[in-house]
C-alpha positions in Angstrom: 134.5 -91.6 20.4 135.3 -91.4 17.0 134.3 -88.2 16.6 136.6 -86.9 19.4 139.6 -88.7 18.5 139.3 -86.7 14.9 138.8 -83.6 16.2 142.2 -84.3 18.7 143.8 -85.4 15.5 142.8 -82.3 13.4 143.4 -79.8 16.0 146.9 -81.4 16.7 148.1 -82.1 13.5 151.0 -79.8 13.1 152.5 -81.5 16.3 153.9 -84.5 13.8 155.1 -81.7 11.1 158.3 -80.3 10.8 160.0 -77.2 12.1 162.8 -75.5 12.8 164.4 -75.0 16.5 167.1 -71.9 15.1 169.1 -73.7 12.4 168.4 -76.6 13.1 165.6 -78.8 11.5 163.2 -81.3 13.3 161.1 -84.3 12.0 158.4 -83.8 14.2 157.8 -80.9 17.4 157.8 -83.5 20.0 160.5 -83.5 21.7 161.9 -85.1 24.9 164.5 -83.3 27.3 167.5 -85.5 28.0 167.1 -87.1 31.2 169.4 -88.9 34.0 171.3 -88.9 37.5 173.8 -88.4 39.4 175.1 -85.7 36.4 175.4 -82.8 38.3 177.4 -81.4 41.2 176.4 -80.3 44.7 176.6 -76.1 43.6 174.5 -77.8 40.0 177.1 -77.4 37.7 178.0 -80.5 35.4 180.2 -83.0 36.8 181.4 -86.1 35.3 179.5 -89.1 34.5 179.4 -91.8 37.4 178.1 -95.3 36.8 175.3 -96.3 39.9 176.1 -98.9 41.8 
């Protein structure tokens, strides 16, 4: 198991290095889209921000 988990680690490394998305510079390259409902409109255009019930 060790073995594995060193090769993952290895082959993965530049995952937790930094880089650049245009001008912009980023601690790590995983990244996480925003997420949420009830933020869009019927047609999918933005609309405003509505607390659920």
């Amino acid at each position: 198991m060790a073995d594995a988990t060193t090769k993952a680690s290895t082959k993965y490394r530049h995952l937790l290095s930094p880089g650049k998305i245009g001008k912009m510079e980023v601690r790590n390259r995983l990244v996480v889209t925003a997420m949420g409902v009830s933020l869009a409109e019927q047609d999918g255009s933005i609309g405003e921000v509505y607390p659920l019930p």
